[in-house]
C-alpha atoms as one frame of an Amber mdcrd trajectory, in Angstrom:
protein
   0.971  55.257 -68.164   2.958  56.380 -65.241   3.166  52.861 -63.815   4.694
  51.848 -67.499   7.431  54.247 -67.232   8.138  53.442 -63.593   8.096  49.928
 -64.099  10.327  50.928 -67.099  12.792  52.724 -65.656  13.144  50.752 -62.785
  14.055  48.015 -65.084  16.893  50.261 -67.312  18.178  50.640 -63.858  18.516
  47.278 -62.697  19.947  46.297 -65.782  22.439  49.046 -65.366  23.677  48.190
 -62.291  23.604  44.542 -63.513  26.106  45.377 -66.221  28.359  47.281 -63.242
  28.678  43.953 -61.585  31.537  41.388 -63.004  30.285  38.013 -61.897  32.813
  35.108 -61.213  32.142  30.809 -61.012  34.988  29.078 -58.862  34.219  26.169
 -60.991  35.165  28.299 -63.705  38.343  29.856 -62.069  40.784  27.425 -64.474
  42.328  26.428 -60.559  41.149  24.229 -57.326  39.992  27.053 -55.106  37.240
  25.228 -52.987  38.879  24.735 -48.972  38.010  21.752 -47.531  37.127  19.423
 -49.818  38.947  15.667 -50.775  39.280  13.566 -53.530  39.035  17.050 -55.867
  39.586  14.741 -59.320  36.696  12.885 -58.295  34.276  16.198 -57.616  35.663
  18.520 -59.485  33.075  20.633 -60.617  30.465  19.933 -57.466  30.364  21.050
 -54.008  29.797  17.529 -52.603  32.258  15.910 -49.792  32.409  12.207 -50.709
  32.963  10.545 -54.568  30.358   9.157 -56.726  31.870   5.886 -55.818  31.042
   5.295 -52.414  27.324   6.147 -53.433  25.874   2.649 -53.600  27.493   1.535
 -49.937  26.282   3.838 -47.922  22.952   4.921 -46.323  20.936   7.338 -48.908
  20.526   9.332 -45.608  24.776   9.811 -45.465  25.019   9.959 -49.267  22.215
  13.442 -48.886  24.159  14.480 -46.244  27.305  14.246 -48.107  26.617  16.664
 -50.694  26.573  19.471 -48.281  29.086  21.961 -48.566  29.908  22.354 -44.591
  33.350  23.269 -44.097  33.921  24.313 -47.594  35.220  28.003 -48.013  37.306
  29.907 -50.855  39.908  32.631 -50.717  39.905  35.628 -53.277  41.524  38.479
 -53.476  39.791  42.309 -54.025  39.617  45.737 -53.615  35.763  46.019 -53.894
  33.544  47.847 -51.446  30.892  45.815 -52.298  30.790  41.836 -52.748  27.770
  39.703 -53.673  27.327  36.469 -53.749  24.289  34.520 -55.666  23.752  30.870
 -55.425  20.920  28.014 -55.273  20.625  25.572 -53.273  18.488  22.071 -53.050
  17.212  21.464 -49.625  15.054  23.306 -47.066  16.651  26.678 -46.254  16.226
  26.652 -42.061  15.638  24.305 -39.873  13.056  24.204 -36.073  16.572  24.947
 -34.148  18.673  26.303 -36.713  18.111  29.800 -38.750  18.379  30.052 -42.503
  21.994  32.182 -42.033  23.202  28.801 -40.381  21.661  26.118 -42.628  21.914
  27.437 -45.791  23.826  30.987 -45.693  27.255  31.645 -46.601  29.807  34.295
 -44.602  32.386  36.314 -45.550  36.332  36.872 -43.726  39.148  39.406 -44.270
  42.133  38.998 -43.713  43.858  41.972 -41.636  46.924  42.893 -43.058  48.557
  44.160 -39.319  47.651  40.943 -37.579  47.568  38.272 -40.327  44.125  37.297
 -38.343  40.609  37.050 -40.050  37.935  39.176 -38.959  34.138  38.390 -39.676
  32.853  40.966 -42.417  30.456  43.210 -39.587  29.362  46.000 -41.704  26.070
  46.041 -43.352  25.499  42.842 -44.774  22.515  42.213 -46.540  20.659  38.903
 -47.815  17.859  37.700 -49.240  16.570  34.053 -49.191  14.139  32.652 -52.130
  14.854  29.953 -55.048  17.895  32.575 -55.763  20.169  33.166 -52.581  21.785
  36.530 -52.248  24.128  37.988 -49.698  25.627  41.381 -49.891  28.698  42.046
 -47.827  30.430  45.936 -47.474  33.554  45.091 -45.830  35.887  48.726 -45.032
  38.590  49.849 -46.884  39.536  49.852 -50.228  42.757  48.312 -50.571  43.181
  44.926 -52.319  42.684  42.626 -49.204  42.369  38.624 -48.775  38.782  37.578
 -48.162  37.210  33.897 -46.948  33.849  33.237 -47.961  32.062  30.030 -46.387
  29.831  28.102 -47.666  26.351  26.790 -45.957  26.672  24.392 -43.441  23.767
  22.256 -44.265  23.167  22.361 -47.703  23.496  21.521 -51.355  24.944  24.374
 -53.203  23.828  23.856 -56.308  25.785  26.873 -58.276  27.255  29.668 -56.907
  28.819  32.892 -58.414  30.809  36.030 -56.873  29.965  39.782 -57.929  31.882
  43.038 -58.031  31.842  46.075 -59.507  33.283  45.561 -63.004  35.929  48.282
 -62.123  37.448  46.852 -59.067  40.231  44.196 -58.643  39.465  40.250 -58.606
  41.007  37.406 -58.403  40.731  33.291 -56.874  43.355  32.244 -54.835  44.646
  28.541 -54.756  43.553  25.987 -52.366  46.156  25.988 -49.917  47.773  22.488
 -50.710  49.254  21.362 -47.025  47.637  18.005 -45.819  44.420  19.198 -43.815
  43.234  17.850 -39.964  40.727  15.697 -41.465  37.893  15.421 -38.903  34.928
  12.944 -38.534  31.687  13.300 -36.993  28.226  14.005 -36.573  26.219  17.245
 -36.960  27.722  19.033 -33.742  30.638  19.053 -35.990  28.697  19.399 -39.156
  27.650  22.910 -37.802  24.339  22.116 -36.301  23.615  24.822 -34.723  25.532
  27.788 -35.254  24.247  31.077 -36.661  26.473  31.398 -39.515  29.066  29.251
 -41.511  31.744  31.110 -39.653  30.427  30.161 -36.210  30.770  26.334 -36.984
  33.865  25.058 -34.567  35.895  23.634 -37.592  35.407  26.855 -39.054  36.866
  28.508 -35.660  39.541  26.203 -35.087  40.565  26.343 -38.750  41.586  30.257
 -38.270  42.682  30.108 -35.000  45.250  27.228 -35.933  45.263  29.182 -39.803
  45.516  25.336 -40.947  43.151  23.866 -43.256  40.589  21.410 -41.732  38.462
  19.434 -44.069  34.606  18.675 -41.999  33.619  15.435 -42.789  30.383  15.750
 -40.344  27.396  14.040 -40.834  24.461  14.539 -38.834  22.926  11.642 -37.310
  24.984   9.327 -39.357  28.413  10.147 -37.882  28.651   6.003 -36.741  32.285
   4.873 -37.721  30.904   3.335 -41.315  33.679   0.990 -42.221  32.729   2.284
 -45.427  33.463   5.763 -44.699  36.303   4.634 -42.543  38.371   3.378 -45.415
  37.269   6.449 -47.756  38.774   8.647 -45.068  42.153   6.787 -44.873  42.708
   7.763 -48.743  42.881  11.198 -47.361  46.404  12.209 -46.047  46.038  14.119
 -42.901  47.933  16.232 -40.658  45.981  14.782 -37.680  42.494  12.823 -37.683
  40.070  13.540 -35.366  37.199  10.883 -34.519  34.244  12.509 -33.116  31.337
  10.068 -33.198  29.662   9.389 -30.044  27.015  11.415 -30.315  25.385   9.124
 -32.865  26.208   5.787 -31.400  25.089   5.778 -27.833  23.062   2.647 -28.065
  24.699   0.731 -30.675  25.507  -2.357 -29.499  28.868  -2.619 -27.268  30.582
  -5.515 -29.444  29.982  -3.420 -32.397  30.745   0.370 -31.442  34.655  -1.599
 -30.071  35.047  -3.429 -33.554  34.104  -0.482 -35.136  36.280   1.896 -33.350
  39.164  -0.511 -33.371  38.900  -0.988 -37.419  39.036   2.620 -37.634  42.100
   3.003 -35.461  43.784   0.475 -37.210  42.917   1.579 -40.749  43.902   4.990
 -40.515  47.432   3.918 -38.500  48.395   1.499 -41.371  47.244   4.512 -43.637
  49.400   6.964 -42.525  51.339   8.039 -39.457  49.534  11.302 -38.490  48.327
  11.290 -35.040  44.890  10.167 -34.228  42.535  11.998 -31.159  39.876   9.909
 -30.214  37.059  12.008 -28.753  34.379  11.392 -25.877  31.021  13.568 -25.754
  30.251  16.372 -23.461  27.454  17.725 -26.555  25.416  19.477 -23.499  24.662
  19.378 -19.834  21.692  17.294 -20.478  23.725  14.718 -22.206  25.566  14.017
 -19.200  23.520  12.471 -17.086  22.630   9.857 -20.270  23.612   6.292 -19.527
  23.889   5.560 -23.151  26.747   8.503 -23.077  28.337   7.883 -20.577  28.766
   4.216 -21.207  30.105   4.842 -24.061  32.566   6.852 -23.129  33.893   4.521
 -20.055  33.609   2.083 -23.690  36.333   4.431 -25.712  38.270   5.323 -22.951
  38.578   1.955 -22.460  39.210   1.021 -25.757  41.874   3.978 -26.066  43.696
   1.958 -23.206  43.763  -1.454 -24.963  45.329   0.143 -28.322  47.740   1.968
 -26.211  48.797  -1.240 -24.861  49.054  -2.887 -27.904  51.288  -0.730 -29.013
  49.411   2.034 -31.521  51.557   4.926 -31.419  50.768   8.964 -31.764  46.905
   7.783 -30.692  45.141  10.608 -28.073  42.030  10.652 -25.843  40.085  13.930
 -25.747  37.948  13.209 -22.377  34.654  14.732 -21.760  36.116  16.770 -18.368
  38.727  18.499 -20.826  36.444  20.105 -22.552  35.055  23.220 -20.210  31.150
  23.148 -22.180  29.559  26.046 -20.526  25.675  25.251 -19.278  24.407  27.731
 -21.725  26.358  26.777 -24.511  23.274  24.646 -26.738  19.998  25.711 -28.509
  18.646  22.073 -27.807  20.545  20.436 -24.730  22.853  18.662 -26.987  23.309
  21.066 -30.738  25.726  24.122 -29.708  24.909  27.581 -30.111  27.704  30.466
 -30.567  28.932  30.580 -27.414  29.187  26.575 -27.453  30.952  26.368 -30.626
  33.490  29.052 -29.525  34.154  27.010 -26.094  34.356  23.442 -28.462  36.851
  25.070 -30.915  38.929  26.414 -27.406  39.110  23.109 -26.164  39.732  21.149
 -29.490  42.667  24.351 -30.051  44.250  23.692 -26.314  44.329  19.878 -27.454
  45.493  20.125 -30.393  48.227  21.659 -29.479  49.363  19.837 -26.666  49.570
  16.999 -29.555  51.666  18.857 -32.014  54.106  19.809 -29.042  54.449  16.382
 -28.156  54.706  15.400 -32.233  58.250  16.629 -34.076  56.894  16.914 -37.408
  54.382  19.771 -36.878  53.887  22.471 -34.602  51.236  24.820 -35.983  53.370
  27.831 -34.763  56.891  26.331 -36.929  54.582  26.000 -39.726
């Protein structure tokens, strides 16, 4: 009888506290508040990356890894002191060299009103993983303050909702609408393998430069698709970024120029945005491979003949410009934290250098 009632109340509570908690769907906000993600009439509704359309012509392999939500975040505004977040998602929630909080956890930014810089959300976060995700964040303060919640890096979210206390302030803010840097890879800039969302390099870069990047990363399958090159040309950029040679060290030399070339050339006649080209440091062990290293004596060289030709606002971000510290992977090749931090420094100090040289942008004019 005692175990009743316990079990009882327990359950009035729970439902209590339930009924505290004002739960909100971004795909139910009545505006586009997902960061990060393209042809939005074509997904609305989904967190996938690419459009039902382009299903049938590529690999199943890139299709799966498509409908991951890396790079995807949304801004709200609050004064809660407590925010949860519930969600579900499809695939396996960790990975052999990547935790749980990486693959398949989400992380939560505010926005400091003295610095206009986001700061990761510290203070007692809790989460739970099982066929219902849930993370609880505490963040200080009780003023109405901007937040940025990411989404998992390498998974499906399948349905996700926001929760705070029925008595406190809420409410989505719009996308921002400014053409993103649209960036193309493989799963070093998919995420793989940073602790949290936050930690991913696109993620870092994205506040440092506080310009929206869209990550169109694909892990193992980052391999300059013609398919996936023309999909990405719909998309107009501030500045594209082709990072791919991770995945194609031994494709075939006639193949990885025409492919690289066609990509070049599509997203030139596309739009006028500059283009960065990008060789592979991925880790110290990766230097010494002859498939790497080939291929990036193969893009420089290829850099050099478009250059020639005339292609204009195209860049080369070479391998000894990038600084990758020796302890800077989990894996030889996949950053860690520290890695990621050093990759979005050395994409930032690029980037840069390009927009000076550019007149229609300068992230600080912006």
């Amino acid at each position: 009888m005692k175990k009743a009632i316990i079990v009882c109340l327990l359950c009035l509570f729970t439902g209590f506290v339930s009924a505290q908690t004002k739960w909100y769907d971004p795909m139910e906000a009545g505006i586009r508040v997902v960061e990060g993600q393209g042809w939005y009439g074509e997904l609305s509704g989904t967190y996938n990356r690419f459009p039902e359309r382009i299903r049938e012509k590529i690999r199943p392999s890139l299709w799966n890894l498509s409908t991951h939500s890396a790079g995807f975040s949304m801004l709200f505004r609050t004064n809660a002191s407590m925010i949860t977040v519930r969600y579900s998602v499809s695939g396996e929630k960790d990975m052999g060299h990547m935790p749980a909080t990486g693959v398949s956890g989400v992380d939560l930014y505010v926005k400091n009103g003295s610095d206009g810089q986001w700061h990761f959300t510290a203070r007692d976060i809790d989460w739970k993983f099982g066929d219902t995700i849930c993370y609880t964040f505490r963040p200080a303060g009780g003023d109405v303050r901007e937040c940025k919640l990411y989404l998992p890096l390498y998974n499906h979210v399948e349905w996700m909702e926001v929760g705070v206390d029925s008595a406190s302030q809420f409410e989505w803010v719009p996308y921002d609408e400014t053409c993103p840097i649209v960036a193309y890879g493989t799963s070093i800039l998919q995420g793989g393998c940073a602790s949290r969302p936050g930690m991913a390099w696109t993620n870092i870069l994205s506040r440092r430069l506080q310009y929206p990047l869209m990550n169109l990363g694909f892990s193992g399958n980052g391999q300059m698709d013609p398919e996936v090159i023309d999909l990405i040309a719909e998309v107009p950029a501030l500045l594209y970024i082709i990072d791919c040679i991770p995945n194609v060290p031994y494709m075939e030399d006639e193949q990885f120029v025409s492919r690289f070339r066609y990509g070049v050339t599509k997203l030139r006649e596309a739009n006028e945005a500059p283009i960065l080209l990008v060789e592979h440091e991925g880790g110290m062990s990766q230097l010494g491979d002859p498939g790497v290293v080939h291929k990036n004596e193969l893009l420089r060289s290829c850099y050099e003949s478009l250059c020639r030709e005339g292609v204009k606002d195209l860049y080369l971000f070479k391998c000894e410009e990038m600084d990758f510290p020796e302890d800077g992977t989990v894996d030889g090749v996949h950053p860690n934290d520290l890695g990621m931090e050093a990759t979005a420094a050395g994409y930032e100090k690029k980037i840069r250098e390009i927009f000076r040289d550019n007149s229609y942008f300068c992230p600080e004019q912006k």
